[in-house]
N, C-alpha and C positions, 0 to 999 in steps of 0.2 A: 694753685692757679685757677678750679674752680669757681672758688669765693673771690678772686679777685675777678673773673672775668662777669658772673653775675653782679658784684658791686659796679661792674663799669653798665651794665647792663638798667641798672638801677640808677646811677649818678646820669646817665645822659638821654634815661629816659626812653630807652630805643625802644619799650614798647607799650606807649604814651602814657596815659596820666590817671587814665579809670579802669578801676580792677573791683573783683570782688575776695573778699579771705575768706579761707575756707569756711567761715561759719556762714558764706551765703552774704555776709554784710557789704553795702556799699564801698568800695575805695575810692576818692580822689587823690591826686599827690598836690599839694598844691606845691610844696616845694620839697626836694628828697634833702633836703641837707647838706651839711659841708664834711667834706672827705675828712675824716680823725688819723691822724698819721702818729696818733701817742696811743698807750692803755685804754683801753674801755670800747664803749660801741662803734661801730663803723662809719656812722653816718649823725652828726650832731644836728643840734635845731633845727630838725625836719617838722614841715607843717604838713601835715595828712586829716581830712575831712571821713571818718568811720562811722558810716551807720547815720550822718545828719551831721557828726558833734565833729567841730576842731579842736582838731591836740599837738599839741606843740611837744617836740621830746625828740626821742635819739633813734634807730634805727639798727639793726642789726644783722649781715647777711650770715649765713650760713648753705653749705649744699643741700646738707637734711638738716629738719628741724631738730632730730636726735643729737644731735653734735653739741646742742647747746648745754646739754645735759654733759657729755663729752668732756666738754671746755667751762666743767663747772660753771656756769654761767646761772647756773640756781639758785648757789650759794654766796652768791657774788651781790654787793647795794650798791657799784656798782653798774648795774644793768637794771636797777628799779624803776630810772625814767627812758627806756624803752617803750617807744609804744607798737613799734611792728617788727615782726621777726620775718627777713624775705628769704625764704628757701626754695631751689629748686622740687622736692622731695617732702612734703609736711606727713610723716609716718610718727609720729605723736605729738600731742597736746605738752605744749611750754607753760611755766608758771615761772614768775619772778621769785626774788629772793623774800621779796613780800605777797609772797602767795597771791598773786595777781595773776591772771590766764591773759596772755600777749593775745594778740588778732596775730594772725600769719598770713603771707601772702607767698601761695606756689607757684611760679614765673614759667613750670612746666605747662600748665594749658595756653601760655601766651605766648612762648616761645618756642620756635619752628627749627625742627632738624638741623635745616639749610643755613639757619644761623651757626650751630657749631659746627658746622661743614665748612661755611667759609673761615671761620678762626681758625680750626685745625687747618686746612689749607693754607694758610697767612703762616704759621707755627711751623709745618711740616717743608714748606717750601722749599728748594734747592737752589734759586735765583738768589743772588744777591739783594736785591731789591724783594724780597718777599713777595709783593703784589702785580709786578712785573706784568704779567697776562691779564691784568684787568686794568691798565692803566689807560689804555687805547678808549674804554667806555667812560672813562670819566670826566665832568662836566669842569672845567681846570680856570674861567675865570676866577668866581669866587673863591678860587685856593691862594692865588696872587697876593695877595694882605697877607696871608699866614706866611707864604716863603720869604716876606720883606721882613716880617720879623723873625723867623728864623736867621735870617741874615743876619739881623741886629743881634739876637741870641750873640752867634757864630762872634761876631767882632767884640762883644762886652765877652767873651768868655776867653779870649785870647788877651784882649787887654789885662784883665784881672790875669791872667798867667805873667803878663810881662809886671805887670803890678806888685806881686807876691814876691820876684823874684830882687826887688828892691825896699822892698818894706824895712822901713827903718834906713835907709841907706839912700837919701835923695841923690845924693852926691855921684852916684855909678848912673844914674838917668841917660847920660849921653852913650856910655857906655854897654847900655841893654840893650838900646837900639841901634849902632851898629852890629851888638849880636844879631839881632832878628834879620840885618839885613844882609850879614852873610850870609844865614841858616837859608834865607830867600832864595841866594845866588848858587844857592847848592842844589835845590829842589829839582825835580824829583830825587834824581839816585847818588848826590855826592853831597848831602847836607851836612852829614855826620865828618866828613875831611875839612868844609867850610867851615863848621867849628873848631875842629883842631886847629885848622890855621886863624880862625879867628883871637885862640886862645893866645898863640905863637903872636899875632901881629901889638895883642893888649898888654903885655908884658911892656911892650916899649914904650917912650915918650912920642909920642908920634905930630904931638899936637902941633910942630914947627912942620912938619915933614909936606907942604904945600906942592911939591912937582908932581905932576901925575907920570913922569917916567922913573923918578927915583919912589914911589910910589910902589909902584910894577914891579919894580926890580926887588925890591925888599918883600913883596907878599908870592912873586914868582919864586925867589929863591927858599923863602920859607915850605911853601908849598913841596918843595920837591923834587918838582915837575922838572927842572934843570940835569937833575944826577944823570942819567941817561941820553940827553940829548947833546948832537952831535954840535960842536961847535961853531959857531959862525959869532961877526962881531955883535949881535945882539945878546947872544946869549953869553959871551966873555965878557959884556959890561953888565949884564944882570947879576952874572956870579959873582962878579968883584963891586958892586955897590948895594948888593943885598947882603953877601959876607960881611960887609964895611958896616952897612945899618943893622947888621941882626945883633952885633956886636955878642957874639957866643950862644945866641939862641940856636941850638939844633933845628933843621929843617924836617921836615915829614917825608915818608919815603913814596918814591911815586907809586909804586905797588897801593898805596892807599886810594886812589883815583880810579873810578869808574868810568870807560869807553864804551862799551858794550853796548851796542844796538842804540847808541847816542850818535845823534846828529853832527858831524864836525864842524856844525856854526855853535854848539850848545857846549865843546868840550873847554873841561873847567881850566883851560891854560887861555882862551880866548875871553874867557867870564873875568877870568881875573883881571885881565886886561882892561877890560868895560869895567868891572870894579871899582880901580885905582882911579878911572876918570871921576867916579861916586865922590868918592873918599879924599881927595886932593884938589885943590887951588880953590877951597874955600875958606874965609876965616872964620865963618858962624862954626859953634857947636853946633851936629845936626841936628837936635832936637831945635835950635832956634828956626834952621831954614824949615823943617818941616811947618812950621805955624807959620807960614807964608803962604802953603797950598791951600790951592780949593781944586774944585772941580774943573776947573776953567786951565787951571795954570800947573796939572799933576799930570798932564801927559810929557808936558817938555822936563819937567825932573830925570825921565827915565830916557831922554834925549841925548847918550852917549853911545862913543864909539871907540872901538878898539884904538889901541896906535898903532899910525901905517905899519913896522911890522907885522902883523897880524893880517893885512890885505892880502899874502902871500902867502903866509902860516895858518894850518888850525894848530900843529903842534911847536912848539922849538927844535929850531935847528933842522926841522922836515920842509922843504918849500912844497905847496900843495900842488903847482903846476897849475894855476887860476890866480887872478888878480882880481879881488872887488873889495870896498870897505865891511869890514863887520860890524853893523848895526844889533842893540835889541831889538828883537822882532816885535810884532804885535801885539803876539800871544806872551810871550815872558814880560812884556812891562806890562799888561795886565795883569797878569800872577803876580808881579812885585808890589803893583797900587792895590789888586784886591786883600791880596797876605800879610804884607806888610807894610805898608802905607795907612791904610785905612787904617788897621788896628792899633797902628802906633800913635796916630792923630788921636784915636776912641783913649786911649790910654791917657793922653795927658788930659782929655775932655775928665774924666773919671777924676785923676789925681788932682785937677786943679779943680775938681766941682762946677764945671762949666759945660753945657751941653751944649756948647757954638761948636766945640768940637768934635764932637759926637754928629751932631747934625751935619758938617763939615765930610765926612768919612763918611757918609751915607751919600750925600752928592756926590760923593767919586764913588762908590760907586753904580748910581743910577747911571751916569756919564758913560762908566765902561761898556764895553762889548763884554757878553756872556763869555766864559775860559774854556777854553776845549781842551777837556783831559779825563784824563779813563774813568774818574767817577762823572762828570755830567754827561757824558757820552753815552751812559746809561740808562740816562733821562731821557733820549730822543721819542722814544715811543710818546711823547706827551704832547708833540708836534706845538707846543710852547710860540707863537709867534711874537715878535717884537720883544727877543728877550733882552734884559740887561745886565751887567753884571749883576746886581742886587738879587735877582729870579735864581742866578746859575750861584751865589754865595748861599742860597736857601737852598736849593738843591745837593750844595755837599754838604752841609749841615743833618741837615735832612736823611743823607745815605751814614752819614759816619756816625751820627747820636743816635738816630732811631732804627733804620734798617738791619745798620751794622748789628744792632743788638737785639733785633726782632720788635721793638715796642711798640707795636703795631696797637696796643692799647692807645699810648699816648699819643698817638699821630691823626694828624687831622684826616687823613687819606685810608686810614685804618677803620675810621671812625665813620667816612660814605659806605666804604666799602660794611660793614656789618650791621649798619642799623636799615639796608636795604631791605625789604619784604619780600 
């Protein structure tokens, strides 16, 4: 970790561009070279000004110059078009495998405590967010660009996931994406049932199955969610027309389904409900209606509602003692266009080599409102104004790729934060 944190120290230049090596000679960088991610030196066609003369060549960090020795790197051809060895520590004189004497540069007279104070700090952290307590001081226009493309990151790395998992198999297309769009309807804490019943609904020919009440009835009774609840005539015709359409498919047990400190507009016997409106009285494949949206006409997609039973129900067979429609809220058909909307539009953009639909799934979501949920919620301290979804898509990108895993190297916000003086 050393050598990689001084090579970051080096590639971005944090402490600029004229030095002297230890023999006293001039340094300029003119450019440090590009990161070597195979065998050999750390840093290729680096151009460095020594002493007057530019030299074009390779670059090598280590913490002491001794190591190079270490890492046979004496013996090594190799390391013969190196022209600077940058070490923290120069406690002896390097020679190439061609008996050549390197120039060396020690980064310890230019580099300040307070620098590995704040990385250790970033490293040691207890915050989810690593940098959490200095986010309040930082200057957050200019970040705005990078979290649009971490957003874009975020949707090309979901699509390649739905991509991979049809490769070679165009034909299941329609059928990936109504996975993604149960997995969606399950989110947060009943994804993993949304699958099983998803698995349970794929089994059948459904492709005739147009009513959005016999619909219900066949994904309610697969579901489960019937075994335990008390009888009334909604739920005797869900059991005998979902038994009728499951045609011997075993149902899932309700024991599978999470309530627990969920919302009784969010429970998964209501979703299923808004579901079936999804999934019935269309005759497109949905991958055809999806290349219909834009930005303009992808709020009214998530424009369903329960069937009136459920005005009176969150569970079957329990009447709630209240009467209103249940609507998708706000917040959940923005989860559903930023999660799965978007990425499935990016997904056919990719597969059909067409970036109308890439760009397409970028308007939706500039369009959206920012997602309120326990990872951007942990953003607030950035006081973000006029966010959009695109800003709060880089923001969970941002906490689950880089945070989540401390690479506070690789982050732009990592990257203020230590090259500060």
């Amino acid at each position: 970790m050393k050598e990689e944190l001084l090579a970051y120290v080096w590639k971005h230049r944090l402490c600029g561009r004229h030095f002297h090596t230890g023999d006293g000679e001039s340094l300029e960088v003119v450019h440090p070279g590009v990161s070597n991610g195979n065998a050999g030196p750390d840093f290729l066609n680096a151009r460095l000004r020594i002493g007057g003369t530019l030299w074009a060549g390779n670059v090598e960090i280590h913490w002491k110059a001794s190591d190079w020795k270490r890492h046979q790197h004496c013996s090594d051809p190799k390391y013969n078009n190196v022209i600077l060895h940058v070490v923290m520590e120069e406690d002896v004189e390097i020679f190439t495998q061609a008996a050549r004497k390197l120039s060396c540069l020690a980064l310890s007279a230019y580099l300040s405590k307070d620098f590995f104070a704040r990385y250790e700090a970033l490293m040691q952290s207890s915050n989810q967010i690593p940098c959490y307590p200095l986010l309040p001081l930082l200057h957050w226009p200019p970040l705005l660009p990078w979290l649009g493309r971490l957003a874009l990151e975020r949707l090309e790395r979901k699509a390649r996931e739905m991509l991979a998992r049809i490769e070679g198999h165009p034909a299941q297309w329609n059928s990936l994406i109504l996975e993604y769009l149960f997995r969606a309807f399950g989110l947060p804490v009943n994804t993993e049932p949304f699958m099983r019943l998803f698995r349970k609904y794929r089994e059948l020919d459904n492709t005739s199955l147009t009513d959005p009440g016999l619909t219900e009835a066949l994904l309610l009774y697969l579901s489960g969610l019937l075994d335990e609840a008390p009888e009334d005539d909604y739920v005797r015709h869900c059991r005998s027309e979902g038994r009728r359409l499951a045609r011997g498919i075993s149902p899932l047990q309700a024991s599978d389904w999470s309530l627990l400190r969920m919302r009784p507009h969010s429970f998964p016997s209501v979703r299923i409900s808004m579901l079936a409106q999804l999934l019935a009285g269309q005759v497109k494949p949905i991958e055809e209606r999806l290349k219909g949206i834009d930005a303009c006409t992808a709020p009214g997609f998530f424009d369903v509602q329960a069937s009136s039973y459920w005005d009176e129900h969150f569970l079957p067979g329990r009447p709630s003692g209240r009467s209103y429609p249940k609507q998708l809220g706000l917040q959940f058909k923005t989860a559903l266009a930023a999660n799965w909307l978007a990425p499935a539009l990016t997904a056919i953009g990719i597969s059909e080599e067409d970036h109308h639909w890439v760009r397409r799934a970028l308007g939706i979501l500039e369009a959206l409102p920012p997602e309120d949920n326990q990872v951007t919620r942990q953003w607030k301290a950035l006081k973000l104004e006029k966010m959009s979804g695109t800003e709060s898509q880089g923001l969970i990108e941002l906490y689950q790729s880089y945070c989540s895993h401390k690479r506070c190297l690789d982050c732009r916000i990592g990257y203020l934060i230590l090259k500060q003086q």
